[in-house]
C-alpha positions in Angstrom: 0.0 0.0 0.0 2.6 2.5 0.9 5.0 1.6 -2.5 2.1 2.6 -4.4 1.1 5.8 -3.2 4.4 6.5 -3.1 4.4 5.4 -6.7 1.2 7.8 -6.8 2.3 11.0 -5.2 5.3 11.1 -7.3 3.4 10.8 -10.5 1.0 13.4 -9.6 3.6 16.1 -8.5 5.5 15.3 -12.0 3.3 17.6 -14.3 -0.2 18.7 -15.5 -0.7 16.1 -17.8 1.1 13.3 -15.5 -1.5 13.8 -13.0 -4.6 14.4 -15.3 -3.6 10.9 -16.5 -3.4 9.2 -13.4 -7.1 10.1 -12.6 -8.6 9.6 -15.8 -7.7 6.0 -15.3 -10.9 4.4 -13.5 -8.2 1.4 -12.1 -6.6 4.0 -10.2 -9.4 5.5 -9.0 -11.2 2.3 -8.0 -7.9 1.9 -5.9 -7.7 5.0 -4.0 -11.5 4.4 -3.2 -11.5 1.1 -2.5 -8.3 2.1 0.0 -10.4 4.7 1.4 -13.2 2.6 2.4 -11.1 -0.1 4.4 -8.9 2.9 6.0 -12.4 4.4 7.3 -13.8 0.8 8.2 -10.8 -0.3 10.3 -9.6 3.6 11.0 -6.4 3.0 9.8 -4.9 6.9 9.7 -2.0 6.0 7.6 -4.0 4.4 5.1 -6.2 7.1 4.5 -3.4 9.5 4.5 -1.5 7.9 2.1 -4.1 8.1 0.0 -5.6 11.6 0.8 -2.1 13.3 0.1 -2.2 11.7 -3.2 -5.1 13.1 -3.9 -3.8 16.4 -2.6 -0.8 16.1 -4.5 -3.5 16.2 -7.6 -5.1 18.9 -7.1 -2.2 21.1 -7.2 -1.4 19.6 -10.9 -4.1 18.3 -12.5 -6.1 19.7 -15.1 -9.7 21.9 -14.0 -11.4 19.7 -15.9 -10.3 16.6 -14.3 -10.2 17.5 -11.0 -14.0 18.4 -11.1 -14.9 15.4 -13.3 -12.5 12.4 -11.5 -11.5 13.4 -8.3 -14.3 15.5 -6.7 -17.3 13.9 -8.3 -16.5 10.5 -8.5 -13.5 10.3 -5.3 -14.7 12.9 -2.8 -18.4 12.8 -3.6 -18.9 8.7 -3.7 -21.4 7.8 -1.7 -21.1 3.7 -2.2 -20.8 1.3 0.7 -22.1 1.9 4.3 -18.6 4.4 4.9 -17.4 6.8 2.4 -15.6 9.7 2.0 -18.2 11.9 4.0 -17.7 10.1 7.6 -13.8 10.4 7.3 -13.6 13.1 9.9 -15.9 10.9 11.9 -14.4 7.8 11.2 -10.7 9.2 11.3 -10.3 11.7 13.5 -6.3 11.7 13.0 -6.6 12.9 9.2 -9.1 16.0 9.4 -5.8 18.5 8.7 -5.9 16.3 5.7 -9.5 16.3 4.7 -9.4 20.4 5.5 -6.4 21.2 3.1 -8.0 18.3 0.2 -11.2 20.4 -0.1 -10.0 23.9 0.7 -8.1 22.9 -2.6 -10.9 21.2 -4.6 -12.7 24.9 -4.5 -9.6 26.3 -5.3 -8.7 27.6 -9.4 -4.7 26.4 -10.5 -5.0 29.6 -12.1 -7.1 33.2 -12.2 -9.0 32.4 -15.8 -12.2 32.0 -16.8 -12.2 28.3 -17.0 -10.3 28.1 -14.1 -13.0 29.7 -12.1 -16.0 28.2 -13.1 -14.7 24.9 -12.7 -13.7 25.5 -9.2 -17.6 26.9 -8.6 -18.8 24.1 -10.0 -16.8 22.2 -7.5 -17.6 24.1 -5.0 -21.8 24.0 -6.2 -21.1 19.9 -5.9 -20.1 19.7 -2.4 -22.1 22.0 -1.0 -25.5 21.1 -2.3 -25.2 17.5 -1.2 -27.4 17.3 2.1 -25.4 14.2 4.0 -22.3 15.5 2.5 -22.7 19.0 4.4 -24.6 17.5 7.7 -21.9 14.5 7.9 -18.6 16.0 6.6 -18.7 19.5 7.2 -20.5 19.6 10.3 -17.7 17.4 11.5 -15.0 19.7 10.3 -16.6 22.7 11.3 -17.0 21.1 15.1 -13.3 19.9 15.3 -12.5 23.9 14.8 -13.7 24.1 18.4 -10.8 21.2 19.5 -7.9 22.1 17.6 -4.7 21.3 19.6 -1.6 24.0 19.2 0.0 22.4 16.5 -2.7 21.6 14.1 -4.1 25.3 14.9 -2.3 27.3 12.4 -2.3 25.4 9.1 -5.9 24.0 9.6 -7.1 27.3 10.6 -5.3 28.6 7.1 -7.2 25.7 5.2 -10.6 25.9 6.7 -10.6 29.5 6.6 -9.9 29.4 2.8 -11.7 26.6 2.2 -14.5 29.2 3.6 -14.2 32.1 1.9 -14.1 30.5 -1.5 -18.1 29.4 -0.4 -18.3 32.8 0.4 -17.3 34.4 -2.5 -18.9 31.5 -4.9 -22.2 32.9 -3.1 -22.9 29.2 -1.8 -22.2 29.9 2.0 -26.5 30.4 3.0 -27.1 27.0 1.2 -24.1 25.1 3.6 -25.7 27.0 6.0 -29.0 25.5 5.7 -27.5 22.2 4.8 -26.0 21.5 7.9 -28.9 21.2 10.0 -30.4 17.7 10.0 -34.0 18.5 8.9 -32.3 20.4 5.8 -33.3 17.9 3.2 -37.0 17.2 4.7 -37.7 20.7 4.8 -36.4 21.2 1.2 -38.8 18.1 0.1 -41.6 19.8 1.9 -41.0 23.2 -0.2 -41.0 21.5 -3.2 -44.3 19.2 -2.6 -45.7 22.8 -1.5 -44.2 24.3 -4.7 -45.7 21.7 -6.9 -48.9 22.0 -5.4 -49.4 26.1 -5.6 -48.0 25.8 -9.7 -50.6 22.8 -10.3 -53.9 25.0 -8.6 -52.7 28.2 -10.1 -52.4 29.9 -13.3 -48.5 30.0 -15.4 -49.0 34.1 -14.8 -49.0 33.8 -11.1 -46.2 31.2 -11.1 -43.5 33.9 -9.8 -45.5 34.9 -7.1 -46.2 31.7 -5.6 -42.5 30.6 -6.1 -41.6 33.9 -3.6 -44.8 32.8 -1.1 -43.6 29.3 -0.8 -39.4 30.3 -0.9 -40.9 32.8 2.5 -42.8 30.4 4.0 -40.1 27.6 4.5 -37.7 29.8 6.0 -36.1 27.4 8.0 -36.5 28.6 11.9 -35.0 25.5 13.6 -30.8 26.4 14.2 -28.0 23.6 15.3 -24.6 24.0 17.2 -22.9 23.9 14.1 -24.1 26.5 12.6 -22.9 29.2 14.7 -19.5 28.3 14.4 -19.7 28.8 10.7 -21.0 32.5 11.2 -18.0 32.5 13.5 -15.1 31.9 10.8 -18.0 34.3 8.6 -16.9 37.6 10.9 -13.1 36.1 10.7 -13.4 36.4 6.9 -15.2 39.9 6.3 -12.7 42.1 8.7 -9.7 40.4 6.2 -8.0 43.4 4.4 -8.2 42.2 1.1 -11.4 42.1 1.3 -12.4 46.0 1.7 -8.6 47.8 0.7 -8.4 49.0 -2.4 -12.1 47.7 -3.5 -13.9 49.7 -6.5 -17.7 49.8 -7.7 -16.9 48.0 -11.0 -16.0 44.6 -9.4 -18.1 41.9 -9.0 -18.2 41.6 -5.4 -17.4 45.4 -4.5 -18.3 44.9 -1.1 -16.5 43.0 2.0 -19.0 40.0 1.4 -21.5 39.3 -1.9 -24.4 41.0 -1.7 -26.4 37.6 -1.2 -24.4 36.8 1.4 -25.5 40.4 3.2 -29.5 39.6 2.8 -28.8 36.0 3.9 -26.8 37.6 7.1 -29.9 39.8 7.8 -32.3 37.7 7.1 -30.8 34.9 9.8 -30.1 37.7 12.2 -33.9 38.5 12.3 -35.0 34.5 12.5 -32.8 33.8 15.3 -34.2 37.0 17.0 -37.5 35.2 16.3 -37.0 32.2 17.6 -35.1 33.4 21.0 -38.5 35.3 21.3 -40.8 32.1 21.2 -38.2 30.8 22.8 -38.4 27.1 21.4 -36.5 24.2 22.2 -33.5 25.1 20.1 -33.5 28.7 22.2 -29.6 27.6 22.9 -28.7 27.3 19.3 -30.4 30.0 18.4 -29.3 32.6 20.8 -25.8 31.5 19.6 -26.5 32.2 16.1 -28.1 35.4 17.2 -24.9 36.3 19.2 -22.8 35.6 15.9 -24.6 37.5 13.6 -24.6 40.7 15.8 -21.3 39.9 15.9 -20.3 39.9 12.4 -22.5 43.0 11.7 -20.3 45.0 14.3 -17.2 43.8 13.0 -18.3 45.0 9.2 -19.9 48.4 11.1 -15.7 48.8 12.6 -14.6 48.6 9.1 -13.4 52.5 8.1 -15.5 53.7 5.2 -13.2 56.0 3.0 -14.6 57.9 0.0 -14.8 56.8 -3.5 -14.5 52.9 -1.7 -17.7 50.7 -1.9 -19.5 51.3 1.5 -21.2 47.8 2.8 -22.8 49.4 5.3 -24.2 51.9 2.8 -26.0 48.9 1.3 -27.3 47.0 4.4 -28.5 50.3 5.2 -30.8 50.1 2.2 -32.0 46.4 2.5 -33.0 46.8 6.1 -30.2 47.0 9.0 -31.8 50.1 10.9 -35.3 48.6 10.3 -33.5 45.5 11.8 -31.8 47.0 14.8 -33.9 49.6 16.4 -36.8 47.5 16.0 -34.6 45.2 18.1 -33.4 47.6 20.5 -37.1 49.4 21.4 -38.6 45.8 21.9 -36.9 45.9 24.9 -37.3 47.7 28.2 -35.4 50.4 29.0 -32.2 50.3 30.1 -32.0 50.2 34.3 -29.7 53.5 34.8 -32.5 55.7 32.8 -35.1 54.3 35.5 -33.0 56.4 38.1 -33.4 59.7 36.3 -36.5 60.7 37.7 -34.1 60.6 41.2 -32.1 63.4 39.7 -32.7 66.9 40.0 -32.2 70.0 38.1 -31.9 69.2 33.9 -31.0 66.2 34.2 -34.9 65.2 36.0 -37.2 62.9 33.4 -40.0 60.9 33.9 -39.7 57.1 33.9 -40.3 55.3 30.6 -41.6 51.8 31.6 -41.5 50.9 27.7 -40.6 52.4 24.5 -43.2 53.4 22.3 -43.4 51.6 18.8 -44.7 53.0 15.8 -45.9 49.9 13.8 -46.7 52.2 10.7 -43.0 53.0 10.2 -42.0 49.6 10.5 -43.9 48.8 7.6 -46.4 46.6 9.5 -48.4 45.7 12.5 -47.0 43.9 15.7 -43.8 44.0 13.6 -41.5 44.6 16.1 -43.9 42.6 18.4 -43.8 39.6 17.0 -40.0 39.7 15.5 -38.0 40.4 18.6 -37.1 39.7 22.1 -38.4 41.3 24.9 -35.9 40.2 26.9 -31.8 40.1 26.8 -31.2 36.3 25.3 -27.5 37.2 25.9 -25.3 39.6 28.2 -23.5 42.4 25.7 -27.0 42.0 23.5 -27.8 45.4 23.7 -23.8 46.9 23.3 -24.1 45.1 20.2 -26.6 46.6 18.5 -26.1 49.7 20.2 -22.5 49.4 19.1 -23.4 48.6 15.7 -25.8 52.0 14.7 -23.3 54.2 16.3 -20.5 53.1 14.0 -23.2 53.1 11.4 -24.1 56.4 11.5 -20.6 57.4 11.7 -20.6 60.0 8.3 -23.9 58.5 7.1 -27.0 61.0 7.6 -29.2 58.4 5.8 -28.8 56.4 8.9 -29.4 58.8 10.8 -32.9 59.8 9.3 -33.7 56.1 9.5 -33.3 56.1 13.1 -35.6 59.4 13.5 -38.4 58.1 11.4 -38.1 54.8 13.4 -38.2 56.5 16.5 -35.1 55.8 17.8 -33.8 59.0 18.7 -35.4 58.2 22.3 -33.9 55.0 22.2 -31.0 56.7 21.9 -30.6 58.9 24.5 -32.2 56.8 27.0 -29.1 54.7 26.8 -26.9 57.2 27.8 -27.6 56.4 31.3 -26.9 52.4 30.5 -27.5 49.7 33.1 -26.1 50.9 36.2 -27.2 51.4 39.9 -29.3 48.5 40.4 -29.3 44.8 38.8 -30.7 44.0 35.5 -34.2 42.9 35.1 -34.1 40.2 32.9 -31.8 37.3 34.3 -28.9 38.7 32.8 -26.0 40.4 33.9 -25.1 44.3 33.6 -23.2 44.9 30.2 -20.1 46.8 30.4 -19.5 50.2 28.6 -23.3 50.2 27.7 -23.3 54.0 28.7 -20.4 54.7 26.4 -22.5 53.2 23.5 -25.3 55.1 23.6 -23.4 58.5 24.7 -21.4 57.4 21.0 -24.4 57.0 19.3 -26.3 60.2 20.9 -23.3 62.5 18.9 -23.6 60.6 15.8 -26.8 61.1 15.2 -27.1 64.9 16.1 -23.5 65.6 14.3 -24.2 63.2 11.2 -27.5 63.9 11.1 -27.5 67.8 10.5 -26.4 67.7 7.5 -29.2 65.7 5.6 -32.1 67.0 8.0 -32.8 69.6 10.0 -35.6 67.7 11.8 -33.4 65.5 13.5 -31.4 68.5 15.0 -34.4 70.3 16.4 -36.0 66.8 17.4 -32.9 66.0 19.7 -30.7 69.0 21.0 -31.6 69.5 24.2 -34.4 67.3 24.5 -34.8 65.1 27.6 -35.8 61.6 26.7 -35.4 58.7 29.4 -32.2 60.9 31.3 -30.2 61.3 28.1 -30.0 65.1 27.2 -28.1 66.3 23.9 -25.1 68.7 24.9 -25.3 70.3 21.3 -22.5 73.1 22.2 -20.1 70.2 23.1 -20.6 68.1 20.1 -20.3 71.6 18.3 -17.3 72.1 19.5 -15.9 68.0 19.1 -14.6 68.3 23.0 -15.9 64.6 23.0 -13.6 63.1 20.6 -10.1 64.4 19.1 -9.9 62.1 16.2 -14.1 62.3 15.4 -12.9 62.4 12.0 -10.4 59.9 11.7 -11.7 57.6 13.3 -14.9 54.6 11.9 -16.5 54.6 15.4 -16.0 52.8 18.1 -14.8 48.9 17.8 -13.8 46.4 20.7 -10.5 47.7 21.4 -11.5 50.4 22.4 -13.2 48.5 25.2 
C-alpha cells in the first residue's frame, strides 16, 4: 500500500498532464477508493493519508477539468458502501488536517482564468449542495474547529478559513448554512411538494409569485450547534484586508462580502431574534446564532469607510439593518440607569419610561417589532451590540441617521446614555459593560451626522430630555468629545 502511493504521489507532482492521467484512469481511482473505504472501516490513519495526500498532490497539478470530473465527483463525492468519504472526519479523527487542506483545494482555481474559475464553482456548487455531505462531513469539520490542539491550529485554521471564503465568494455559504442542520433535506422536500402543489392549482401568470410565497414560507426557523460556528469563521473572513482595501464599484463583489451573502446575514439575524423570542427548544442554538450575527454585523460596522470605496454598510442600510436594529433595540425595556433619572434633580430630572413606544406604521407593518423580537436580553452584551453597531453606522452616514428618526429611535438613543447601572438588571442577565459609552457614541452621531441631511433630527434632539439622556449640542459643536471624530470609523472592541 505504501509503495504505491508512493508510486502515486510522485506521479501526480511530475506535471499537469502526469496527473490528469493518473485520474482519468478508472483502475486508479477504484484503488484509491476502495483504499479509502477499508482505512475508514478499520480507522487506519496511515491508510487514509496515504491516499488523501495523493489526492492532494493532484489537485495542485491536475487539469480543472479533471479534477472536477475524477476526483471530486467521483472520489470525494462517492457515496457507495455503508462508509465513504463523507464520515472520514468521523471515522478518522487523526486525518481532518488532511481532509481540511484536500477540499479547501478542490474549491480552489490552479490559475485566475475563466475556466479556471467556473470549474472551481462548479466544484464548490457539488459539495455544498449534497445534504449528508454537508450534515456529515462539514458539520464534522466545522465542530473539530472548536478542539484544535496548538499544532494543528495554524495550518488548519489557514485551510478551513480558505476553504470558507471560496463558499463565500462562490455565493454558496446560505445554502451550507442551511444544509447543515439535519432537517435540511426534509424541509427542502416539503417546499418542493408545496411548490408543486401552488404551480398545479394556479395559473403560469402567477407562477413567480407563488414561487416567492412558498421560498418565505419555509424559511427554516430550527438552528444547530454547528451552525454558529460557521458564522464564527463568517466575521473572521469579512474584517480580512483584502477584502475591503483597495475595492472599486466596478468589481463583482465590491463589497467585503457578496451582496447575497449580506441579505442571507440579515435575514438569519432576524429569524434567530425570532426564535429566541418564542423561545423554542432550540433557544440555545439560536441565541448562539443570534450572538454571531450581531457579531459579524459590528465587525463590518468597525470597518473604516473611506470615499470613492464601496460602503457595505451603505447597502445593508438600504435592505434593512436600521429597520433590523432599532426595531430590536425598542422591543426591549429600557435600560435600568435611565429608570434612576426621575431621582435626579435640576436638567438632568425625566420621567420614567416603563416601555418604549413603537410606531408599527413606520415599521412597515403591524406587531412588527412585536412579534419579530425579544423582549428580553437572550445574551449579556446584547444590547452593546446593536447599540455598538448603529453608532458606528451612523458614523458619516446621515441616511442612517434619518432612519433612526423616522423609526423613533432617537429616544432610544438617549435613554441609553444612562446604561444599566445602579441597580441589577431585570431580565436574568448580567449588567453589560460600557453600555453607557455606547449610547453616549451613538447620541453625537446622530445629532453631528444627522444635520447635514435634515434639520428635523437637529431640532428633534438638541436639548431634548428623553429617558435621562439630554443632547449637549454646544459640546458636540465644539468635538470636545472626541479628538480624532474624524479619523476615526467609530468605536470597535479595542477600544473597550
Amino acid at each position: 500500500m505504501n509503495d504505491a502511493c508512493k508510486c502515486l504521489m510522485r506521479l501526480c507532482v511530475k506535471d499537469e498532464e502526469c496527473a490528469s492521467e493518473v485520474f482519468e484512469l478508472n483502475d486508479t481511482r477504484e484503488y484509491l477508493m476502495k483504499s479509502l473505504r477499508e482505512g475508514a472501516k478499520e480507522k487506519d490513519a496511515l491508510k487514509c493519508r496515504n491516499v488523501l495526500y495523493v489526492m492532494i498532490n493532484a489537485l495542485q497539478c491536475a487539469r480543472e477539468d479533471v479534477k472536477t470530473k475524477h476526483i471530486v465527483k467521483k472520489i470525494v463525492m462517492d457515496a457507495h458502501g455503508r462508509v465513504g468519504f463523507k464520515d472520514l472526519p468521523k471515522a478518522v479523527p487523526a486525518v481532518r488536517p488532511a481532509l481540511a487542506k484536500l477540499v479547501a483545494l478542490s474549491v480552489r482555481a490552479k490559475t485566475v482564468n475563466l475556466q479556471g474559475t467556473c470549474e472551481a464553482r462548479e466544484r464548490c456548487s457539488t459539495i455544498v449542495n449534497d445534504y449528508r455531505f454537508v450534515k456529515d462531513f462539514f458539520g464534522a469539520l466545522i465542530l473539530w474547529t472548536r478542539e484544535w490542539t496548538l499544532e494543528e491550529e495554524d495550518e488548519a485554521r489557514m485551510d478551513v478559513e480558505m476553504l470558507l471564503e471560496r463558499v463565500v465568494d462562490f455565493e454558496t455559504f446560505p445554502t451550507m448554512f442551511r444544509n447543515l442542520h439535519e432537517n435540511a433535506e426534509k424541509n427542502e422536500t416539503k417546499k418542493d411538494e408545496m411548490l408543486r402543489e401552488h404551480l398545479l392549482s394556479t395559473s403560469i401568470d402567477s407562477t413567480t409569485a407563488n414561487y416567492a410565497k412558498v421560498q418565505n414560507k419555509m424559511v427554516p426557523t430550527s438552528f444547530c450547534d454547528t451552525q454558529s460556528t460557521l458564522l464564527h469563521f463568517l466575521a473572521r473572513i469579512s474584517v480580512k484586508s483584502h477584502r475591503y482595501a483597495n475595492k472599486t464599484v466596478h468589481e463583482k463583489n465590491p463589497y467585503v462580502l457578496p451582496e447575497s451573502v449580506l441579505a442571507f446575514l440579515l435575514d438569519t439575524t432576524r429569524e434567530a431574534a425570532k426564535a429566541c423570542k418564542d423561545e423554542k427548544k432550540d433557544y440555545a442554538f439560536a441565541r448562539n446564532v443570534l450572538r454571531e450575527c450581531l457579531f459579524t454585523l459590528r465587525s463590518i460596522s468597525e470597518i473604516e469607510s473611506k470615499p470613492n470605496v464601496p460602503d457595505t454598510v451603505g447597502f445593508l442600510t438600504g435592505i434593512g439593518i436600521v429597520r433590523l436594529l432599532v426595531g430590536m433595540i425598542i422591543a426591549l425595556d429600557p435600560p435600568s440607569g435611565s429608570r434612576q433619572s426621575k431621582k435626579a434633580t435640576g436638567p438632568a430630572k425625566a420621567d420614567e419610561i416603563p416601555k418604549f413606544p413603537i410606531d408599527d406604521e413606520a415599521f412597515g407593518g403591524q406587531n412588527f417589532v412585536r412579534e419579530n423580537f425579544p423582549t428580553v436580553k437572550p445574551y449579556n452584551g446584547y444590547r452593546v451590540d446593536i447599540m455598538a453597531t448603529l453608532a458606528n453606522a451612523a458614523h458619516r452616514r446621515p441616511r442612517v441617521c434619518e432612519g433612526i428618526r423616522k423609526l423613533g429611535g432617537v429616544a432610544v438613543v438617549l435613554s441609553h446614555t444612562r446604561g444599566e447601572e445602579g441597580e441589577s438588571s431585570i431580565d436574568g442577565c448580567e449588567e453589560e459593560p460600557f453600555f453607557a459609552r455606547m449610547g453616549v457614541m451613538g447620541d453625537e452621531k446622530f445629532v453631528r451626522d444627522g444635520r447635514h441631511d435634515s434639520e428635523r433630527n437637529r431640532s428633534f434632539s438638541a436639548g431634548k430630555d428623553i429617558g435621562g439622556g439630554r443632547v449637549d449640542e454646544a459640546r458636540v459643536e465644539s468635538g470636545t468629545e472626541s479628538e480624532n471624530w474624524e479619523t476615526t470609523s467609530g468605536f470597535n472592541r479595542e477600544n473597550e
